[in-house]
C-alpha positions in Angstrom: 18.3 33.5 96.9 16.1 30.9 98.8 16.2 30.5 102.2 14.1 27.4 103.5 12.0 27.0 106.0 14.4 24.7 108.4 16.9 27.3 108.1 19.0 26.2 104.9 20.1 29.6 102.5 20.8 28.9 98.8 22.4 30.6 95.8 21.4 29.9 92.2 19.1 26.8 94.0 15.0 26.6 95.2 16.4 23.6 96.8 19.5 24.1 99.1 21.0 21.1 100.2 19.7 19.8 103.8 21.8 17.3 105.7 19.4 17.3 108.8 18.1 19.0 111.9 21.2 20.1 113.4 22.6 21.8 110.9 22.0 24.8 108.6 23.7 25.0 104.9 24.9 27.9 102.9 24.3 25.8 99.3 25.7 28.1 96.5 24.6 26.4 93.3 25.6 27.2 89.5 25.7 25.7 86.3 29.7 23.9 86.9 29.7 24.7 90.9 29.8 27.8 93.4 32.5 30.7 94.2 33.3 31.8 97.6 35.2 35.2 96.6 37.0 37.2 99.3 38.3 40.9 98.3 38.9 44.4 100.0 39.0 47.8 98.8 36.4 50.1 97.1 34.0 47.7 95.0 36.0 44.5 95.6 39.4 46.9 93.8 41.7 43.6 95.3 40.7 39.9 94.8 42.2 38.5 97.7 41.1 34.6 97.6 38.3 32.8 95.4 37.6 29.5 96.8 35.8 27.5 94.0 34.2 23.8 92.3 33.6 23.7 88.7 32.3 20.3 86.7 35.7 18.7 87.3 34.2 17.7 90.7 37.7 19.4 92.9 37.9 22.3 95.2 40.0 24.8 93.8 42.0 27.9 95.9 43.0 30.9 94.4 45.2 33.9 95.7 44.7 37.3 93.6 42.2 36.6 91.2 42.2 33.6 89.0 45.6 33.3 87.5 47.4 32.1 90.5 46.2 28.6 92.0 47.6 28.1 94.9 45.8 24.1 96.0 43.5 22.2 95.3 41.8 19.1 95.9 40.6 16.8 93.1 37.6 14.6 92.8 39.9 11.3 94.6 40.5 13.9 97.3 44.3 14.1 96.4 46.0 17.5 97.6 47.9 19.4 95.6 49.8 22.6 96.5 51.4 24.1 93.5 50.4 21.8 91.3 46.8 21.3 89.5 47.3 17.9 89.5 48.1 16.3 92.9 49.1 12.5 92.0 49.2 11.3 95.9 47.1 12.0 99.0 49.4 14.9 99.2 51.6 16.5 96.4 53.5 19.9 97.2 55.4 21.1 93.9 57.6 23.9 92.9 60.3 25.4 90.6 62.9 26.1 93.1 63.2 25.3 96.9 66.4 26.8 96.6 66.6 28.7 99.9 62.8 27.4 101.0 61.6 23.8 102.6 58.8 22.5 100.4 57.3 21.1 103.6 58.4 22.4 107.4 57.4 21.7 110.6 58.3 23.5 113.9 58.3 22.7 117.2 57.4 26.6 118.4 60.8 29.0 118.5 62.8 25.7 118.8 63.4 23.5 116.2 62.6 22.8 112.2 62.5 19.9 110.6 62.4 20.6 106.8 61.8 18.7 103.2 63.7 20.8 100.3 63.6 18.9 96.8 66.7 19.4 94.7 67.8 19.1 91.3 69.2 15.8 90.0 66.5 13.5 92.1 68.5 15.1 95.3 66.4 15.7 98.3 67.3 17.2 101.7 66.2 16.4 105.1 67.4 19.5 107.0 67.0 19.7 111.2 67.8 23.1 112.7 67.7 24.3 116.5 66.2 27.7 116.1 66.0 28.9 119.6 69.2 30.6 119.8 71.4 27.3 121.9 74.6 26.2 120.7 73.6 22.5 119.9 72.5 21.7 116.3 69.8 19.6 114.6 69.8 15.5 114.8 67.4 13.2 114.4 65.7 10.1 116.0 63.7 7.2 113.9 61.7 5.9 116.7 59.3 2.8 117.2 56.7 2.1 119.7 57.1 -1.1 121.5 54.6 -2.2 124.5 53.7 1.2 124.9 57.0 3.1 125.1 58.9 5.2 122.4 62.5 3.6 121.5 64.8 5.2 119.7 65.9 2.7 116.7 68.6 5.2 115.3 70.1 8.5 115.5 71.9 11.0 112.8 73.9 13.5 114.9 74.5 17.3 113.7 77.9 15.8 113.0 77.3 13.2 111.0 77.4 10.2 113.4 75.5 6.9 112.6 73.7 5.2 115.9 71.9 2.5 115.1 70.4 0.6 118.5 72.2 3.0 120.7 72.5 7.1 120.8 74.8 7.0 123.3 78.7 8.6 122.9 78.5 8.4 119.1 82.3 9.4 118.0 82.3 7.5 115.0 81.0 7.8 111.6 78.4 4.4 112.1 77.9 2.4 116.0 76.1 -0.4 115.6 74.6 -1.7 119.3 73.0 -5.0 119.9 71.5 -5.3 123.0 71.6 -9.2 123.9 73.2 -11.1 126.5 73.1 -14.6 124.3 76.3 -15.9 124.6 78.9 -17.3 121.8 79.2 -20.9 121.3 81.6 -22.5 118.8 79.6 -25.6 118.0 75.8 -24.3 117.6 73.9 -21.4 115.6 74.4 -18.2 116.9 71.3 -16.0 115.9 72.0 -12.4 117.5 73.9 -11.2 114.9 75.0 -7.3 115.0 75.5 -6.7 111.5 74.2 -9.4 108.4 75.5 -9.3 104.8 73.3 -11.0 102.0 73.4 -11.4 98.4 71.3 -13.7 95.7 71.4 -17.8 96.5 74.0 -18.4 93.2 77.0 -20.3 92.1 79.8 -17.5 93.0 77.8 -15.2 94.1 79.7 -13.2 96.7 79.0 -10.4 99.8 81.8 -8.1 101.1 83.1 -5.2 102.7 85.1 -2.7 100.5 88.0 -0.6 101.8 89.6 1.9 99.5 90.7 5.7 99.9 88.7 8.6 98.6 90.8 8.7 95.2 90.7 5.6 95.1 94.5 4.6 95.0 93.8 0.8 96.8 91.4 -1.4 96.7 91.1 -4.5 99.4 88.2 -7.0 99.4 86.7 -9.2 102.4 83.5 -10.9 101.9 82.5 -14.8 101.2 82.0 -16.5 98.2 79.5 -19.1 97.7 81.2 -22.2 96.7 78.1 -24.6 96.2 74.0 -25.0 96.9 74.6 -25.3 100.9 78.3 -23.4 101.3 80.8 -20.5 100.9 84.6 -19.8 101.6 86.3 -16.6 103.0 88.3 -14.6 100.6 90.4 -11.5 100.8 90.9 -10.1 97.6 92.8 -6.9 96.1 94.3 -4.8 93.5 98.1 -5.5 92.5 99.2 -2.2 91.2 102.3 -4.1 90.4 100.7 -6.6 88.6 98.1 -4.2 86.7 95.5 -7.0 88.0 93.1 -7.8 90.8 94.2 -10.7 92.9 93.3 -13.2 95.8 95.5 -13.1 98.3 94.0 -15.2 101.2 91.1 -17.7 101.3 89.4 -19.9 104.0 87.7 -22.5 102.2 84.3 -24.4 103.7 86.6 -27.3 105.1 88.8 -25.1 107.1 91.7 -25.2 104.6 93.8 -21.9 104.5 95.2 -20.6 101.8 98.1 -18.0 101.5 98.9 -16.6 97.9 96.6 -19.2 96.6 92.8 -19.9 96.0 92.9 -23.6 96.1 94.5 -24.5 99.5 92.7 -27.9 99.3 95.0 -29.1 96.3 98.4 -28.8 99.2 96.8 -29.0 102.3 93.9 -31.9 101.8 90.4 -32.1 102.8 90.6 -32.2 106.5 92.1 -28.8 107.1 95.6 -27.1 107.0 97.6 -23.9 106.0 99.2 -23.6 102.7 101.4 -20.3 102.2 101.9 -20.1 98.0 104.6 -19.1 96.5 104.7 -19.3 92.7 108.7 -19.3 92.2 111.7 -17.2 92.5 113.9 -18.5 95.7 114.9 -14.7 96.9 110.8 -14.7 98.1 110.3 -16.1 101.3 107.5 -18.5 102.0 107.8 -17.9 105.5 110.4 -15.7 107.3 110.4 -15.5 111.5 112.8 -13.1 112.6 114.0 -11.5 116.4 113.7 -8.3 116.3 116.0 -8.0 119.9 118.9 -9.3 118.0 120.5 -10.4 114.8 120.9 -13.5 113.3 119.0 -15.4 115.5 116.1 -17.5 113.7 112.6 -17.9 115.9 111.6 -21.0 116.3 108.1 -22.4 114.6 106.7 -25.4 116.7 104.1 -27.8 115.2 102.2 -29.8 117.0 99.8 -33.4 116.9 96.4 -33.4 118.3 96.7 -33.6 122.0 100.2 -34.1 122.3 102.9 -31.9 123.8 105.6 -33.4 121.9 106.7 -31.4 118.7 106.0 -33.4 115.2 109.5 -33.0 113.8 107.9 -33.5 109.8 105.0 -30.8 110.3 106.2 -28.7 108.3 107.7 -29.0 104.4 107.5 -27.1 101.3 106.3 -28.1 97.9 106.7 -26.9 94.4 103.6 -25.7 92.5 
């Protein structure tokens, strides 16, 4: 034992380690590193905690003796708990979280927010109200913007999606965009509330899936791209009649509307038109307007020219495909 003559107490040392004036050292000093050994009972009977360094050049924390390492910190100063071998700035590891968070933190005898790893790359994110209330666990993903906390998006106890609100979330996702720009048909509209993208390619396409959960139907709206600069509209579904999928509507980049067919162009032209499609068999129905007040009685269909009020009596004819 040396104690020097600034204060400064070492073990193992004649030179404990001084890092100035205002500060006294307790340097313990051995061939690989120093113990710090905590124990009770009759001569040390119960090894309680042995804090220790060794040539690796980490910090090393054991409960009961030295078979059961509990954390440590390695020479990059990564944390492990459970693990000898912490691989991030902080790595908590374990062979069952079962019925225990591997990480929780409490907001005092109110809520938990826990972390519990699960087999099968499954992890859960688990709020709980533990004060005794009613009301259940949620959560808020929050930014800071010019100097006040927003909420960006909420999870509600019942499963309810909020993104840009929080407010009266019945549904399963409410997506809010708070902007007073207004619509205009003839110029680029750039508050969008909801954006689909997929890779710039020939026939690429983005959509929205609707189906059941046994999957018994399948229907398909999204856009194709059709070219460098341009994409069309299509709707697009299983025939279980068929035993095939199918297009059953498309919009196409010049405005051309298709009906049972996904080249409206070819009938309607270039400029713009509805086509309806029907591939043969007279007892189907192209088109069929009926009054459901009376029987018998056919509705009439008007077509009109540009700006005129008078009806176009050639508007409308049908073609075979």
């Amino acid at each position: 034992v040396r104690f020097s003559n600034n204060g400064n107490m070492g073990l193992g040392t004649n030179n404990p380690v001084d890092i100035g004036i205002n500060f006294n050292t307790f340097n313990l000093n051995g061939i690989k590193g120093g113990v710090l050994s905590f124990s009770r009972g009759t001569n040390s009977a119960t090894q309680q905690y042995n804090i220790y360094t060794t040539d690796d050049d980490g910090l090393h924390f054991y409960r009961g003796g030295f078979s059961n390492q509990v954390m440590s910190m390695n020479s990059s100063g990564n944390v492990g708990i459970g693990t000898t071998t912490p691989g991030a700035p902080l790595t908590v590891e374990g062979s069952s979280f079962t019925n225990d968070d591997a990480i929780r933190i409490t907001r005092t005898g109110e809520t938990n927010f826990g972390i519990q790893p699960k087999a099968d790359g499954v992890i859960d994110f688990l709020a709980n109200r533990i004060d005794g209330t009613s009301a259940h666990g949620s959560y808020n993903f929050n930014t800071r913007d010019g100097g006040s906390t927003v909420t960006r998006m909420t999870i509600t106890s019942s499963g309810s999606i909020g993104i840009g609100t929080s407010a009266n979330l019945q549904e399963p996702v409410v997506i809010y965009q708070d902007t007073s720009d207004t619509y205009t048909a003839t110029d680029y509209n750039d508050k969008q509330t909801l954006t689909l993208k997929s890779p710039n390619a020939q026939n690429n396409y983005t959509s929205i899936r609707f189906s059941n959960s046994n999957g018994n139907y399948e229907q398909m709206f999204g856009t194709v791209q059709v070219g460098s600069n341009s994409a069309e509209f299509v709707w697009q579904g299983y025939d279980r009649g068929g035993g095939a999928y199918k297009e059953w509507m498309r919009l196409t980049d010049s405005g051309s509307l298709g009906i049972g067919t996904s080249n409206p162009v070819t009938y309607a032209g270039t400029n713009g038109g509805m086509v309806i499609y029907r591939p043969g068999g007279s007892s189907n129905a192209m088109l069929s307007c009926a009054n459901t007040t009376g029987s018998g009685t056919m509705r009439q269909i008007d077509f009109f020219q540009g700006t005129s009020t008078g009806r176009v009596s050639n508007a409308f004819s049908c073609q075979n495909a």
